[in-house]
C-alpha positions as CSV (number, residue, x, y, z in Angstrom):
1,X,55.8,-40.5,-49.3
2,X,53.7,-38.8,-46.7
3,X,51.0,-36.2,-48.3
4,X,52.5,-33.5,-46.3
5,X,56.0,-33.9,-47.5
6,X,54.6,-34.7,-51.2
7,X,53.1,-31.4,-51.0
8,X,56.2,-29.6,-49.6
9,X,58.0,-31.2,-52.3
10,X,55.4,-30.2,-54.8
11,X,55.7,-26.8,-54.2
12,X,59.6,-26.3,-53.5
13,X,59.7,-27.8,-57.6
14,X,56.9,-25.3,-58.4
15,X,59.0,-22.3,-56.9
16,X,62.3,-23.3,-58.6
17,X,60.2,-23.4,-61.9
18,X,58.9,-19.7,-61.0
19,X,62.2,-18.8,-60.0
20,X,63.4,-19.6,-63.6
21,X,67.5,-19.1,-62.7
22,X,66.8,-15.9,-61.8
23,X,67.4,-14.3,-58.3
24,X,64.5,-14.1,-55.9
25,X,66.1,-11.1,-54.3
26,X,67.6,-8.8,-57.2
27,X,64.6,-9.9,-59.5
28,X,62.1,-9.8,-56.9
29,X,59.3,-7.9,-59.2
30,X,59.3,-9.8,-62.1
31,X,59.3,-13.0,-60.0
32,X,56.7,-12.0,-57.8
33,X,54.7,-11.1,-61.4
34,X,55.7,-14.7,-62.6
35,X,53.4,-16.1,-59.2
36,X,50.6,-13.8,-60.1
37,X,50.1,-15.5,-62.6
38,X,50.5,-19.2,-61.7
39,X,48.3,-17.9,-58.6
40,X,45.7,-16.8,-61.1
41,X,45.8,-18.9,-63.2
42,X,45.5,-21.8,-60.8
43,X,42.8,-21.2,-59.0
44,X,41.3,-19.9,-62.2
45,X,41.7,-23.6,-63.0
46,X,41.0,-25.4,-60.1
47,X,37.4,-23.0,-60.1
48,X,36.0,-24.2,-63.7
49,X,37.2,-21.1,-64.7
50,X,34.4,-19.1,-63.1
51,X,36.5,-15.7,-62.0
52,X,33.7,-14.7,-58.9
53,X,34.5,-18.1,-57.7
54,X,38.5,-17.8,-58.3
55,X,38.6,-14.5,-56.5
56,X,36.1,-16.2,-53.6
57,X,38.8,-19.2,-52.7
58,X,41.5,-16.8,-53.1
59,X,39.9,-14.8,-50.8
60,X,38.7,-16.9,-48.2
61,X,40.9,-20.2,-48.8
62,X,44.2,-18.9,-50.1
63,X,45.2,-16.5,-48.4
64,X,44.5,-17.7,-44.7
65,X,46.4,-20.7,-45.7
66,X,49.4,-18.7,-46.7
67,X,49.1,-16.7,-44.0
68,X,49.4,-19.8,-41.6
69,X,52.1,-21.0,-43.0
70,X,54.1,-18.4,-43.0
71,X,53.2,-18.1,-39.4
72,X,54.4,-21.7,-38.7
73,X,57.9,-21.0,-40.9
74,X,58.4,-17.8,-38.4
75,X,57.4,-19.7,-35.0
76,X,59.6,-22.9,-36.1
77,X,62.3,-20.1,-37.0
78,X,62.7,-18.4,-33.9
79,X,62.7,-21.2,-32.2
Protein backbone atom coordinates (compact mmCIF):
# COMPACT_ATOMS: atom_id res chain seq x y z
CA UNK A 1 0.00 0.00 0.00
CA UNK A 2 1.21 3.36 -1.04
CA UNK A 3 2.34 5.65 2.19
CA UNK A 4 -0.10 8.18 1.25
CA UNK A 5 -3.13 5.95 1.24
CA UNK A 6 -1.59 4.08 4.39
CA UNK A 7 -1.85 7.28 6.06
CA UNK A 8 -5.36 8.17 4.80
CA UNK A 9 -6.32 4.88 5.99
CA UNK A 10 -4.51 5.48 9.21
CA UNK A 11 -6.35 8.32 10.07
CA UNK A 12 -10.02 7.52 8.67
CA UNK A 13 -9.61 4.38 11.58
CA UNK A 14 -8.24 7.02 14.04
CA UNK A 15 -11.50 9.28 13.46
CA UNK A 16 -13.94 6.35 13.66
CA UNK A 17 -12.16 5.50 17.06
CA UNK A 18 -12.68 9.35 18.15
CA UNK A 19 -16.03 9.27 16.83
CA UNK A 20 -16.82 6.34 19.33
CA UNK A 21 -20.64 5.64 17.67
CA UNK A 22 -21.46 8.83 18.47
CA UNK A 23 -22.63 11.58 15.90
CA UNK A 24 -20.10 14.02 14.67
CA UNK A 25 -22.78 16.56 14.17
CA UNK A 26 -25.30 16.33 17.21
CA UNK A 27 -22.21 15.51 19.49
CA UNK A 28 -19.97 17.84 18.01
CA UNK A 29 -18.45 19.23 21.45
CA UNK A 30 -17.64 16.31 23.18
CA UNK A 31 -16.07 14.86 20.06
CA UNK A 32 -14.17 17.74 19.16
CA UNK A 33 -12.93 17.50 23.22
CA UNK A 34 -12.21 13.70 22.46
CA UNK A 35 -9.44 15.07 19.53
CA UNK A 36 -8.02 17.56 22.00
CA UNK A 37 -6.89 15.14 23.58
CA UNK A 38 -5.55 12.61 21.13
CA UNK A 39 -4.03 15.97 19.56
CA UNK A 40 -2.31 16.65 22.84
CA UNK A 41 -1.56 13.95 23.75
CA UNK A 42 0.11 12.93 20.52
CA UNK A 43 2.30 15.33 19.90
CA UNK A 44 3.01 15.30 23.63
CA UNK A 45 4.25 11.85 22.68
CA UNK A 46 5.85 12.24 19.55
CA UNK A 47 7.97 15.46 21.45
CA UNK A 48 9.60 13.31 24.45
CA UNK A 49 7.06 14.75 26.31
CA UNK A 50 8.63 18.21 26.49
CA UNK A 51 5.32 20.57 26.39
CA UNK A 52 7.44 24.00 24.88
CA UNK A 53 8.36 21.56 22.22
CA UNK A 54 4.65 20.01 21.83
CA UNK A 55 3.03 23.42 21.60
CA UNK A 56 6.15 24.44 19.00
CA UNK A 57 5.22 21.54 16.29
CA UNK A 58 1.71 22.18 16.95
CA UNK A 59 2.29 25.48 16.15
CA UNK A 60 4.44 25.54 13.35
CA UNK A 61 3.96 21.79 11.93
CA UNK A 62 0.34 20.95 12.75
CA UNK A 63 -1.55 23.30 12.01
CA UNK A 64 -0.21 24.40 8.43
CA UNK A 65 -0.54 20.87 7.59
CA UNK A 66 -4.20 20.74 8.54
CA UNK A 67 -4.77 23.73 7.16
CA UNK A 68 -3.48 22.43 3.64
CA UNK A 69 -5.41 19.80 3.68
CA UNK A 70 -8.40 20.99 4.23
CA UNK A 71 -7.61 23.36 1.50
CA UNK A 72 -6.97 20.45 -0.92
CA UNK A 73 -10.42 18.52 0.42
CA UNK A 74 -12.26 22.09 -0.60
CA UNK A 75 -10.36 22.63 -4.13
CA UNK A 76 -10.95 18.77 -5.03
CA UNK A 77 -14.62 19.42 -3.76
CA UNK A 78 -15.70 22.19 -5.85
CA UNK A 79 -14.34 20.81 -8.49
Amino acid sequence: MHAARKDSYRALEAAKLILDGRDPVADRAQVLITLDHTIATLLLVTMENDPKKAVQMFNEGTVPHVEERIALFASKRSS
